[in-house]
VEXFIKE-965375 format. One record per residue (C-alpha): residue number from 1; y, x, z. Coordinates in Angstrom, 2 decimals, decimal comma, always signed. Last residue first. Layout:
N
nr  v  u  w
NUM  Y  X  Z
...
! end
This chain:
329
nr  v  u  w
329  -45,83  +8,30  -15,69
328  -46,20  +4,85  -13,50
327  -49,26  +2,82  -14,62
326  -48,70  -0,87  -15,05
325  -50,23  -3,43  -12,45
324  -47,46  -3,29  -9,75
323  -44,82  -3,38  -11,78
322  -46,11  -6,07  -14,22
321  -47,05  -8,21  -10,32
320  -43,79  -8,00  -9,33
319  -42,08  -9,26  -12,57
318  -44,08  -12,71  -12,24
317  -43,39  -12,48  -8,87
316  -39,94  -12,36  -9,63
315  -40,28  -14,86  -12,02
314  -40,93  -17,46  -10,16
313  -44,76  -19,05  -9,24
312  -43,75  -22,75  -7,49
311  -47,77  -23,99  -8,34
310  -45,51  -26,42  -10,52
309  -42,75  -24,43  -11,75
308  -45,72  -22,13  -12,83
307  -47,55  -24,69  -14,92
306  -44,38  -25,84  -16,50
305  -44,00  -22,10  -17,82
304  -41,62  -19,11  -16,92
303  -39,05  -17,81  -19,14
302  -38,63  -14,07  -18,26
301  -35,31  -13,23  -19,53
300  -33,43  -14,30  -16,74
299  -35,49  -12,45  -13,85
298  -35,36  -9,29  -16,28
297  -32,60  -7,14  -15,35
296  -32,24  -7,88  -11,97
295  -35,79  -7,36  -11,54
294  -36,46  -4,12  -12,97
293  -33,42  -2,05  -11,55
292  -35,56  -0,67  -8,63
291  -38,68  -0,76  -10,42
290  -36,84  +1,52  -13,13
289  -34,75  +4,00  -10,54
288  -38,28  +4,30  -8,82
287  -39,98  +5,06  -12,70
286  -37,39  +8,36  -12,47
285  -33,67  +9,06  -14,59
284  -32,03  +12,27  -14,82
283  -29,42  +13,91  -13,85
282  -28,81  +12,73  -10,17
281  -26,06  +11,37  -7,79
280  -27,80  +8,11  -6,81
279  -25,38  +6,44  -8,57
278  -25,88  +8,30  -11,66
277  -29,65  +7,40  -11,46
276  -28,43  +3,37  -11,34
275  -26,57  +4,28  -14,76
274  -29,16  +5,66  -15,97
273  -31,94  +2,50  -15,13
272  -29,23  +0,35  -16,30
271  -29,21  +1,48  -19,38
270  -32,65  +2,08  -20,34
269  -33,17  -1,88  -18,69
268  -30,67  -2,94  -20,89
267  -32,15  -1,64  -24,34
266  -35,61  -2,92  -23,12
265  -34,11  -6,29  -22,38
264  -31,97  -6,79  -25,10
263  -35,40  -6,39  -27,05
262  -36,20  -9,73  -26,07
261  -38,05  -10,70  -22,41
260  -41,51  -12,77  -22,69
259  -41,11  -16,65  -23,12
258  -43,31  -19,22  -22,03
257  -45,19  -17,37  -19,15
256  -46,76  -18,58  -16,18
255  -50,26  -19,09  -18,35
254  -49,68  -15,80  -19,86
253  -50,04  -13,77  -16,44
252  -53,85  -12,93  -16,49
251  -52,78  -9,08  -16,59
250  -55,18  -6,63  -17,99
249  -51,73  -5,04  -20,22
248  -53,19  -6,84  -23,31
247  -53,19  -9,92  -21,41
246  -49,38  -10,05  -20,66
245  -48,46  -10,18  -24,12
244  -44,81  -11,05  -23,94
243  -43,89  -9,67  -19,97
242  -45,71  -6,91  -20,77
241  -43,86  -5,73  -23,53
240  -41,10  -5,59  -21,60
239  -42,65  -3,38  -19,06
238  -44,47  -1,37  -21,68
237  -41,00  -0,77  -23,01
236  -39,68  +0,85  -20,04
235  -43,08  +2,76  -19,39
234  -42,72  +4,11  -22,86
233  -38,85  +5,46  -22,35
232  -39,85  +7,15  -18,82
231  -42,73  +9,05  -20,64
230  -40,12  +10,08  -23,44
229  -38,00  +11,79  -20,53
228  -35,00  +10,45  -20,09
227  -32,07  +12,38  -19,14
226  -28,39  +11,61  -18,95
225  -25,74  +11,93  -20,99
224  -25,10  +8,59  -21,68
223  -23,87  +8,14  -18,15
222  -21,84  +11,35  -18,25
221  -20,24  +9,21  -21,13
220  -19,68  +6,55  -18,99
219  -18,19  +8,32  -15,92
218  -15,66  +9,44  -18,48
217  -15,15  +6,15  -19,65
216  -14,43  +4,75  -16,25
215  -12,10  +7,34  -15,06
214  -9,92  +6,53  -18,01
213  -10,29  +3,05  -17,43
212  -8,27  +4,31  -14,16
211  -9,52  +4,31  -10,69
210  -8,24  +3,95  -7,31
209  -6,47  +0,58  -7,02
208  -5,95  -0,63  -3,66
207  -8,00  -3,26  -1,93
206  -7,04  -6,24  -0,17
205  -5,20  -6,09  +3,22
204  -6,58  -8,87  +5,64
203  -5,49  -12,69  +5,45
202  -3,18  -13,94  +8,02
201  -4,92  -16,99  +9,82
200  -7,81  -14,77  +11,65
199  -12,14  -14,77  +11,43
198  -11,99  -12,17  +8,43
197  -12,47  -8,98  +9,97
196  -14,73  -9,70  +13,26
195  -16,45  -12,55  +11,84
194  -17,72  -10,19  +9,12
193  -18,76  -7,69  +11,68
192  -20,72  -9,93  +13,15
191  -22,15  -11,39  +9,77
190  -22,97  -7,53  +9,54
189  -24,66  -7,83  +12,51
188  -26,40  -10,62  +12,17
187  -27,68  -10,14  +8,39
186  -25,89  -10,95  +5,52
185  -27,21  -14,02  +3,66
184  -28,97  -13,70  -0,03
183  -27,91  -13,13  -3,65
182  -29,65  -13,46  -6,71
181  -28,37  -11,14  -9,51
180  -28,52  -11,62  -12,79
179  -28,11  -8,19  -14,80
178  -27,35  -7,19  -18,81
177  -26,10  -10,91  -19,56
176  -26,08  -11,86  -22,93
175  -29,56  -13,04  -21,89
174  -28,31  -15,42  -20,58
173  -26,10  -17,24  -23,46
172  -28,86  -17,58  -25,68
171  -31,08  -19,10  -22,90
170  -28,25  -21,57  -22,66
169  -27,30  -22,53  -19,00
168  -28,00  -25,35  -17,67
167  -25,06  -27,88  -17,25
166  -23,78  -28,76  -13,98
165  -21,99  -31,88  -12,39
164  -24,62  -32,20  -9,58
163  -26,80  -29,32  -9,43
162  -25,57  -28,15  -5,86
161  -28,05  -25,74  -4,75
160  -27,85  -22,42  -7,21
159  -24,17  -22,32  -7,27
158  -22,98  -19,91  -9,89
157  -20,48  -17,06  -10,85
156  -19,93  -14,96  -13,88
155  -18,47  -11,44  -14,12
154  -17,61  -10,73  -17,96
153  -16,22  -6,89  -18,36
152  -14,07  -5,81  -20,95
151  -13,43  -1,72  -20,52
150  -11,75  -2,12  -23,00
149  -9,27  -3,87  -24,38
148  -10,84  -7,16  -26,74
147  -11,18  -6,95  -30,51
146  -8,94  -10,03  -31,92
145  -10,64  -11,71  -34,79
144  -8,63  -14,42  -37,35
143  -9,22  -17,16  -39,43
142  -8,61  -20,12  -36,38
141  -9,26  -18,17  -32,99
140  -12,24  -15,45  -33,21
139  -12,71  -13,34  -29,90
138  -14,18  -9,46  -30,04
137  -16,32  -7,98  -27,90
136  -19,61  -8,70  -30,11
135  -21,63  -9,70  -27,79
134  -19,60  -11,26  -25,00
133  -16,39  -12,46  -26,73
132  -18,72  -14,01  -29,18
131  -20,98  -15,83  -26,88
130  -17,90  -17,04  -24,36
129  -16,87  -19,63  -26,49
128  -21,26  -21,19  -26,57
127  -20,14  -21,76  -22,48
126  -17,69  -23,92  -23,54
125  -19,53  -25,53  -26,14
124  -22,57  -25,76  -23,60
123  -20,62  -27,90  -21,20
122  -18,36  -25,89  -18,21
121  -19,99  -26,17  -14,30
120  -22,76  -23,48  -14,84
119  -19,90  -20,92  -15,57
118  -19,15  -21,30  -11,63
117  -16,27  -18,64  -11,58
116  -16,49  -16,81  -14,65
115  -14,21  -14,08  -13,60
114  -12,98  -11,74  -16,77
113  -12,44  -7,92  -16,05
112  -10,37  -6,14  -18,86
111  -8,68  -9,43  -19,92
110  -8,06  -11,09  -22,96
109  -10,33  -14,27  -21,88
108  -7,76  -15,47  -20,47
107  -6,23  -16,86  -23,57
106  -4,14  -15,33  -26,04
105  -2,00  -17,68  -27,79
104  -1,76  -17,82  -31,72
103  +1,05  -18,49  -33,53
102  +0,70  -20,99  -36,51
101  +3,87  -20,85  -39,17
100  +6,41  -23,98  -40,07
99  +9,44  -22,22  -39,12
98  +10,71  -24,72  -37,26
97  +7,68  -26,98  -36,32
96  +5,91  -24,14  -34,81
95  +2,52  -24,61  -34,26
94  +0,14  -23,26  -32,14
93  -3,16  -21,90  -32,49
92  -5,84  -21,24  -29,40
91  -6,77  -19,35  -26,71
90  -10,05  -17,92  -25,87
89  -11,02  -19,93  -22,56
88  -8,40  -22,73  -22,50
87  -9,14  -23,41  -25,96
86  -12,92  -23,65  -25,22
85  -12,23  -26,92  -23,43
84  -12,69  -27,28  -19,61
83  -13,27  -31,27  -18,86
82  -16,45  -29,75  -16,79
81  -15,32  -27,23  -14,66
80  -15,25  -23,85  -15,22
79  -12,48  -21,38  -12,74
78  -11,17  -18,62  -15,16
77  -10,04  -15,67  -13,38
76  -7,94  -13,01  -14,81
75  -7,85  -9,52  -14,50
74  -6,12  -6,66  -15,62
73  -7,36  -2,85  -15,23
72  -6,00  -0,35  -12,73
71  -9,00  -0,43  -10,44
70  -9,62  -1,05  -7,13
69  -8,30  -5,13  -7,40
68  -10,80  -5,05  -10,06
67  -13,52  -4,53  -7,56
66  -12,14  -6,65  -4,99
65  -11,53  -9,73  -7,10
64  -15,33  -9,40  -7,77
63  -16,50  -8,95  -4,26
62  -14,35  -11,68  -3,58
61  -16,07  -14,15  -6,13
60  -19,44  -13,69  -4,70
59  -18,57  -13,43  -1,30
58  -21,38  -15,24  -0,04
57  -19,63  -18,43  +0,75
56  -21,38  -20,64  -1,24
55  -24,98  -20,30  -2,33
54  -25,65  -17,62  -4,40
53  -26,59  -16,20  -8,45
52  -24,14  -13,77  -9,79
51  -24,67  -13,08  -13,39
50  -23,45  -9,90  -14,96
49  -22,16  -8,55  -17,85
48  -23,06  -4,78  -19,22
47  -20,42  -2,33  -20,12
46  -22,67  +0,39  -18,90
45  -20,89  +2,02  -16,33
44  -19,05  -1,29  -14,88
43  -22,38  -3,36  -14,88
42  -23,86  -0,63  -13,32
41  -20,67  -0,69  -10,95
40  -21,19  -4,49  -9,93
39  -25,14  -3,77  -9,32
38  -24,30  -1,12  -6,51
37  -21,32  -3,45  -5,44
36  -24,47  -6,29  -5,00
35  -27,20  -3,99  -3,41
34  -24,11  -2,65  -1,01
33  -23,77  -6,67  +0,45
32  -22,65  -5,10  +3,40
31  -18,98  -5,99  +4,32
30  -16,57  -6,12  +1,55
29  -12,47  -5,65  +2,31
28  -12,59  -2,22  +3,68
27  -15,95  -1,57  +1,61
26  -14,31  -2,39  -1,14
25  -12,10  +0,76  -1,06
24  -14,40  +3,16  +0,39
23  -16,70  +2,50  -2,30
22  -13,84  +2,67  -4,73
21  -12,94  +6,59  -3,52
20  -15,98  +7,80  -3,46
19  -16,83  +7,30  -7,01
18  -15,08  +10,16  -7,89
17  -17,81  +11,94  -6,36
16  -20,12  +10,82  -8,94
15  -18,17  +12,67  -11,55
14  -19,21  +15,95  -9,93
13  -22,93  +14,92  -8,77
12  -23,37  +14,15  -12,55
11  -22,25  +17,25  -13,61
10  -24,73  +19,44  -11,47
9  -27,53  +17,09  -12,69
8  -26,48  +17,50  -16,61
7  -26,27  +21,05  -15,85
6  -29,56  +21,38  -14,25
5  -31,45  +18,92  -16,68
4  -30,18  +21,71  -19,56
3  -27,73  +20,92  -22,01
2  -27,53  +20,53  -25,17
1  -30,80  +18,52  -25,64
! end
């Protein structure tokens, strides 16, 4: 190490105060919902994409115009339906009868924070456009590749009760994203406080912007910086490992289970197990900053069997009871 847990910690606390700023930002137009702005800077630290699971009206797709509305990035919004055509997600080729030469335009996609609003609404080859752009962060129209700015973020949207009109989305595609979260209602006071803001014709202030990308890749390479001790690494890919051989961890879990997480997973959960220790201001990452990240990185990637949709097991309890079994170092 080149530096000592002390001066990584003292660091950290430094660059976390920046942060400050775009809390107090969001919260102005946000109220409650911290788990989810929590999760929407993770994503932000590590580059990671995220899926935001909720019935209507949760702010979902505010929170999201808020963030980027706080920083000096562009944005763009694409709203998926189901006549969308991958063209009018990456762009496309077009020709000039005059000089006889394709020129290609850009599509919304080339943008620093990209809203997926209700990705579940857009067929598989739609949703297959956004594979590329994803992983690789680069987009492919006709014979030639465009790498994407950065920081290039994809926040996707969808409705978990109204399955009319929707396509499942590919298993390939999920697990492209580094967190899902699942959303829930605020509680009375904060719906209180929500009717209190937001119950008039002209529309609050939105957010200012705070923070460069600058700002963003310097918190990201404190991010990096960070330690894990090698105890921390083996419990993060016991976890995983768990979730593919179940019964060599003592756990009688592999009826519930088709599909164990991938190696995404492990890689993810490192990531977002710093990033969620920066947030909390320290140095150095602890099993609690893994348990607490645990779920929203692997409730996607667990692929749960018939025989659990059918006693109604999810994954989360499927996750619940790996954390609760394994060891802590």
């Amino acid at each position: 190490m080149s530096m000592t847990v002390q001066e990584i910690n003292r660091r950290v606390q430094d660059v976390r105060a920046t942060l400050g700023p775009l809390y107090a930002e969001i919260e102005q137009v946000i109220v409650g919902q911290k788990q989810m702005i929590d999760r929407l800077l993770i994503g932000l630290l590590t580059g990671g994409h995220i899926l935001l699971e909720g019935v209507p009206g949760l702010a979902k797709t505010l929170a999201v115009r808020t963030l980027a509305a706080s920083l000096r990035v562009s944005f763009s919004r694409i709203q998926f339906t189901p006549d969308l055509l991958p063209a009018d997600v990456i762009g496309t080729q077009i020709y000039n009868p005059r000089t006889g030469e394709f020129t290609v335009k850009r599509g919304p996609i080339f943008a620093n924070l990209v809203l997926a609003d209700e990705i579940n609404r857009a067929p598989a080859k739609v949703q297959s456009a956004l594979l590329e752009a994803m992983q690789e962060k680069q987009v492919t129209i006709g014979d030639q590749s465009f790498p994407l700015e950065q920081p290039f973020l994809v926040l996707a949207t969808q409705n978990p009760i109204e399955q009319e009109g929707t396509y499942p989305l590919p298993e390939a595609q999920v697990d492209r994203f580094m967190l899902k979260l699942k959303l829930t209602y605020p509680s009375k006071e904060d719906e209180l406080v929500i009717l209190n803001r937001m119950a008039r014709v002209e529309p609050i202030a939105g957010a200012q912007a705070v923070l460069t990308p600058a700002d963003v890749f310097a918190m990201r390479k404190v991010v990096d910086e960070l330690y894990m001790d090698e105890k921390i690494k083996r419990y993060i890919v016991d976890i995983v490992c768990a979730t593919r051989k179940p019964e060599e961890y003592g756990l009688k879990l592999s009826p519930y289970i088709q599909y164990g997480a991938s190696p995404r997973a492990t890689i993810n959960l490192a990531l977002a197990s710093k990033a969620h220790a920066f947030l909390e201001g320290r140095g150095y990452v602890t099993p609690q900053d893994v348990k607490s990240i645990g779920y929203d990185v692997l409730r996607h990637r667990v692929i749960i069997s018939y025989e659990a949709e059918a006693e109604d097991v999810p994954s989360e309890r499927v996750i619940k009871e790996i954390l609760d079994h394994l060891k802590v170092p």
